[in-house]
N, C-alpha and C positions, 0 to 999 in steps of 0.2 A: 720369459726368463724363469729358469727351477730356482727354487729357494730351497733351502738345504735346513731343515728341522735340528737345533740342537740338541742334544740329548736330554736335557730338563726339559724343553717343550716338547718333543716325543713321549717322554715319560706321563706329562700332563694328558696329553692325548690317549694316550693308550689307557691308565686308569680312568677317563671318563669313558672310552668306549665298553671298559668292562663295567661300570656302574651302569651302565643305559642295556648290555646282557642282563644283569640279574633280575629277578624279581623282587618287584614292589614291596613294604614291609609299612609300607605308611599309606591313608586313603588318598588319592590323587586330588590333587587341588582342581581349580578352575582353569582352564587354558588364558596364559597371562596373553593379552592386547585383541583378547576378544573384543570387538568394536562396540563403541557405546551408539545405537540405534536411535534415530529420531526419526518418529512420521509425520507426515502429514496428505492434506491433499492440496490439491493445485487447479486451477484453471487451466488450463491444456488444450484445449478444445473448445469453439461456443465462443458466445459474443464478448468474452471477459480474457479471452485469452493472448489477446497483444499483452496485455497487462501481466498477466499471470505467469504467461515463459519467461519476463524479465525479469522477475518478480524470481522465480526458478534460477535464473542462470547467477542473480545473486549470491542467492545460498548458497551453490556451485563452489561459486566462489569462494566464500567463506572456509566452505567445509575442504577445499582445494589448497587452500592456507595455514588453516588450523592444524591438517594432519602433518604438511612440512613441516610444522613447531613442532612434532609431538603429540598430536592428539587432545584431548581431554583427559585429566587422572592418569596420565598414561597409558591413553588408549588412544587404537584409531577411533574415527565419526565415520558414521556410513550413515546419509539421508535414504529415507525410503520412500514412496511418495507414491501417487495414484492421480487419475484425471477424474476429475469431478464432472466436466465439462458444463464449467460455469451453473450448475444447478444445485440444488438444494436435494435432490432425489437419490443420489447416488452415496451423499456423506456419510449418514449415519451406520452405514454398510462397512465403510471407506475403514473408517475409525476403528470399528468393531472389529475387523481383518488385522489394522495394525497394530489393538491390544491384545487380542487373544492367539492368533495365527503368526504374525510375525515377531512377535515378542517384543515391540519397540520397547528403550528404556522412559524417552519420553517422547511428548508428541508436541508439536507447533498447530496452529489452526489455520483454515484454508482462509486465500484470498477473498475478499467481499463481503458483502454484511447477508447475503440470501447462505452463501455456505457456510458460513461461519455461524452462523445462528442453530444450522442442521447440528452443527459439529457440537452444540453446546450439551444438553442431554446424554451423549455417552460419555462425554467428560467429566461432567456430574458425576454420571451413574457411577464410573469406576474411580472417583478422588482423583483425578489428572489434573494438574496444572496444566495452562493453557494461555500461549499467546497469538492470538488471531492478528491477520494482517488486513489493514485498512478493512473495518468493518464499522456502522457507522450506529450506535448505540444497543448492540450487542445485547449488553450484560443488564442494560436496560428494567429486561422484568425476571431475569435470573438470580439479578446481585448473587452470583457466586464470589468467593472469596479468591479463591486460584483462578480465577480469569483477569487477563491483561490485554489491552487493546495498543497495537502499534499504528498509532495515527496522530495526528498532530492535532486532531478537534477540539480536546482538553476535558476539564470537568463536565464540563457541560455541551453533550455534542453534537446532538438535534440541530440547535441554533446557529453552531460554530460556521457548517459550510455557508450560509449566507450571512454570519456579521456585517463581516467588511463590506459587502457588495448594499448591503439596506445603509451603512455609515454611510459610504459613498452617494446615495442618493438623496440622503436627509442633509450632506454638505451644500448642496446644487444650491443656489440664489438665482431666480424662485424656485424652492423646494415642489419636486412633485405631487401630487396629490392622491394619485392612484394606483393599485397591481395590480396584475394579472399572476396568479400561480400554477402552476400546470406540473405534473410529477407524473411518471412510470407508475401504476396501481403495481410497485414490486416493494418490500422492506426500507431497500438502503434509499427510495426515489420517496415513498409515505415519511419515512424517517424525518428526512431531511426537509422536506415540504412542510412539514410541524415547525421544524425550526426555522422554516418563514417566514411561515403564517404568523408565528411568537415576535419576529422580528419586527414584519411590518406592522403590529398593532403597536408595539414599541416605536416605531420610525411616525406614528400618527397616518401612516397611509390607509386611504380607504382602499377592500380589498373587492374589485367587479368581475373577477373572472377568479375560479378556484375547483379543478377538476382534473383526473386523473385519465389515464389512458391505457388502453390495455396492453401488456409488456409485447403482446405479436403486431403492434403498428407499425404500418410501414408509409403510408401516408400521410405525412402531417398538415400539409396543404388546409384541408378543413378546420384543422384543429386552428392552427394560424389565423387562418382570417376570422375565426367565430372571436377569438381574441383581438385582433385587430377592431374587429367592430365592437369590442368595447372602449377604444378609444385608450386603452391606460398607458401611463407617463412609462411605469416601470413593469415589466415582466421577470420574473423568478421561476428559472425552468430548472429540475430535477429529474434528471434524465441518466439513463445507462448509456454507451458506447451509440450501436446504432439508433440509438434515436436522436440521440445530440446531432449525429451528420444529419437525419432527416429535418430538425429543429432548424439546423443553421444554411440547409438549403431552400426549405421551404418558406423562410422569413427573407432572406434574400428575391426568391422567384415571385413571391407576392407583393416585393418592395415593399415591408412593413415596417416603420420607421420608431418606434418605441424610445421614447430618451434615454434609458438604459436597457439591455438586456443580457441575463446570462445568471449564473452564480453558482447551480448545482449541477455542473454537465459532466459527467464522466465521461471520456473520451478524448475532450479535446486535448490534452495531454498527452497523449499519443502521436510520436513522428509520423508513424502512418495515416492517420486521420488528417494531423497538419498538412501533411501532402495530398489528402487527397481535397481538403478545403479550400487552399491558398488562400488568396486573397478575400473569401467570402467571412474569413473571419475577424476581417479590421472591425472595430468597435466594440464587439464581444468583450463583458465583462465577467471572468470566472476565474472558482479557484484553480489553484497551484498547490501545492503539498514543498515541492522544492525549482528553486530556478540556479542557471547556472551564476549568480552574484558572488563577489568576493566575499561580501556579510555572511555568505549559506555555505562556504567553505571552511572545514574542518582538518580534525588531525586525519589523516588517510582520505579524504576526500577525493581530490584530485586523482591520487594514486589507485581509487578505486576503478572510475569514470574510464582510464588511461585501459585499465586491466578489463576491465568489460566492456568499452567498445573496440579492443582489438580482437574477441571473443565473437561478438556481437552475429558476423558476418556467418562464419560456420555453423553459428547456433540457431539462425534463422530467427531473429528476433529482431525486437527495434534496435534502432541501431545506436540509440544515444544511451536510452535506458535510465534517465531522468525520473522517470515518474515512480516506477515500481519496482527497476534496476538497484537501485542503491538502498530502497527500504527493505527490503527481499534480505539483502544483505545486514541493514541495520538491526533489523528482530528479530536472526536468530546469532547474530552480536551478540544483544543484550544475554539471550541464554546462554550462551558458549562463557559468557564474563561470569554468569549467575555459579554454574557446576564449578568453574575453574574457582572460585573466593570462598566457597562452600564447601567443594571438595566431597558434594553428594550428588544423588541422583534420584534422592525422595524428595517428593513432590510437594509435602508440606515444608521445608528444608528451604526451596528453591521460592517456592511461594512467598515464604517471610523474608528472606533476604531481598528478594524483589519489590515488596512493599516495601521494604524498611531506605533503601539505598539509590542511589543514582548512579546513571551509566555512560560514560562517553563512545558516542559511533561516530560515524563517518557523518550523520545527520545532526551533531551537535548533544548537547548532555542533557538526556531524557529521567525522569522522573513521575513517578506514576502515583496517583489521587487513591483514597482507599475505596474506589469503586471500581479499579483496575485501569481507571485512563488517564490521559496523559495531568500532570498539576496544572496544568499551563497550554494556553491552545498556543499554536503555531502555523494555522493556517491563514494562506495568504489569498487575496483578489490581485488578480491582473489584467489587463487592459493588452488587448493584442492590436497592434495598428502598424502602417506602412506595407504590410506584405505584400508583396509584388506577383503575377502572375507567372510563373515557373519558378517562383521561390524552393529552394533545394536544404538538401541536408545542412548546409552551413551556415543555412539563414537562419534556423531551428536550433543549434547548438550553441548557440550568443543569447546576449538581450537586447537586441538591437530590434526586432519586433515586437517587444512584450516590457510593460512597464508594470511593478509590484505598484500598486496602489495602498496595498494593507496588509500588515498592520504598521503603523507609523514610524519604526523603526527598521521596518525595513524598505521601507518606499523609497521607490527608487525616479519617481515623475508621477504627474499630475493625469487626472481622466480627461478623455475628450469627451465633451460633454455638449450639445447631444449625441445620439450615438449615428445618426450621420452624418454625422463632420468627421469620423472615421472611416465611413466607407471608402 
């Protein structure tokens, strides 16, 4: 249909198109909704990157929402991003491109504790704020003041992933007596192996077996049974992706019977890995970061889960996106909250408000220590049991396999205990 210009909005038009003729008589400002730029890097590629894409299509998300509102400041977001390919080799490069070459306004830090530690030194170097995802004592020998860790480990993070999993063993009547500790010779696998060794002198366990393994193993078999043949009650493994699958098939194929095992495995968390374990994971005792319980749902929870696994499939990612899907999404939340209540984009500006304040996500209302991590741990142990042999997508998406054990508020059942009366 024509629409027909009245004469006063003709006349409006015609004095603007002679104003946009003349020459300029004032200096040109900035181009208004130029995009406010945020980098980072990402696992994409490499043994970190089931994690990492979901981890990705989070932010997606966010920044897919944010610009519907309106943007930031009234501007668009545009993420910028690079593939690290889960190493530590490519970061510091990574960074350096998106301060100096791409102009970012701010930057986020890469997924894991091996890139996220690269990432730290050019952040330094240039005064950048900085919030790394799941990295697990980071800031450790930096104490930077603009670093932030989006993790649920708390004050104190070494020891955080195996708390619960040493409570749980110090609960047993009769109490164990022995560990075994075994760790990846990588950052976030040494890291966390400190905080069990700190645990188990804590728990009064004697510790007989405590040794690391080189990050290109792919054999665990030996490793196992040199542990087994120490006999001990409890084992505390600190493990990346694939070596948690080699961990939990090789304790399997040896039948080795330990009365607990598990606590620091990254991977098992992953839909893909669950599928490719099934059933070899009944008894397995390890953290969680988040499970699907009504206690772990928030304001937009739900409605996130809904929005990312109808995504899920075209983006060629996990499909539930539990693990690193909604945290992906949760920390750069919290920065999107920080610019928008601030209403800057300096880096000291965004820093104080961030120490001074709290934040509610999708993952509940975060609050961070003046060491940059979290006040408060919130990491959980759980007990994986009943899985059945072709268990599927739907068995994964419940908690009908998996019981919170820790911490006491949100437990949701009791350990089976020993750990093969679960198999």
């Amino acid at each position: 249909m024509i629409r027909h210009l009245k004469p006063k909005s003709f006349a409006i038009m015609a004095g603007a198109m002679l104003a946009l003729a003349l020459p300029f008589t004032a200096p040109a400002k900035a181009q208004s909704g130029e995009p406010i730029k945020i980098g980072f890097s990402m696992s994409l590629t490499g043994p970190l990157s089931p994690n990492g894409k979901q981890a990705l299509l989070g932010m997606q998300i966010w920044e897919e929402e944010i610009n519907a509102k309106g943007g930031l400041l009234g501007r668009p977001v545009k993420l910028i991003h690079y593939d690290d390919q889960s190493q530590s080799a490519p970061v510091p490069s990574i960074y350096t491109k998106l301060l100096d070459v791409d102009k970012v306004d701010l930057i986020l830090g890469p997924y894991a504790t091996v890139p996220a530690a690269a990432a730290m030194p050019v952040a330094i170097q240039k005064n950048k704020m900085i919030i790394i995802l799941f990295g697990l004592g980071v800031n450790t020998e930096f104490k930077y003041n603009k670093f932030f860790a989006m993790i649920p480990s708390g004050p104190d993070p070494k020891p955080s992933f195996t708390e619960g999993f040493f409570q749980i063993a110090s609960a047993q009547n009769p109490k164990p007596q022995t560990v075994a500790l075994i760790a990846s010779d990588q950052e976030f696998s040494r890291n966390a192996c400190d905080g069990a060794r700190e645990n188990a002198k804590k728990a009064g366990l004697r510790i007989v077996y405590d040794r690391t393994y080189p990050p290109n193993t792919t054999d665990f078999t030996p490793v196992m049974r040199a542990i087994a043949a120490t006999n001990a009650e409890v084992v505390a493994v600190c493990s990346y992706p694939l070596d948690s699958v080699g961990i939990v098939k090789s304790t399997n194929e040896i039948n080795f019977k330990p009365k607990l095992i598990g606590g620091a495995m990254v991977g098992l968390q992953a839909t893909g890995i669950k599928n490719q374990l099934g059933p070899r994971l009944n008894g397995w005792v390890n953290y969680e970061t988040w499970v699907p319980d009504k206690k772990m749902m928030f304001e937009g929870t739900e409605e996130f889960f809904k929005k990312y696994q109808s995504k899920a499939t075209a983006a060629g990612v996990d499909p539930l996106g539990y693990y690193l899907g909604g945290w992906g999404y949760a920390y750069i939340q919290i920065l999107g909250q920080a610019v928008a209540a601030t209403k800057s984009l300096k880096d000291d500006v965004l820093a104080e408000y961030i120490h001074k304040n709290s934040f509610k996500t999708i993952h509940g209302t975060i609050k961070f220590g003046a060491n940059g991590e979290w006040d408060k741990s919130g990491m959980l142990q759980v007990q994986y049991h009943g899985i059945k042999q072709g268990a599927g997508l739907e068995t994964w998406r419940g908690m009908d396999y998996q019981k919170v054990l820790t911490p006491s508020s949100l437990k949701t059942g009791d350990v089976i205990y020993p750990f093969e009366k679960a198999r």
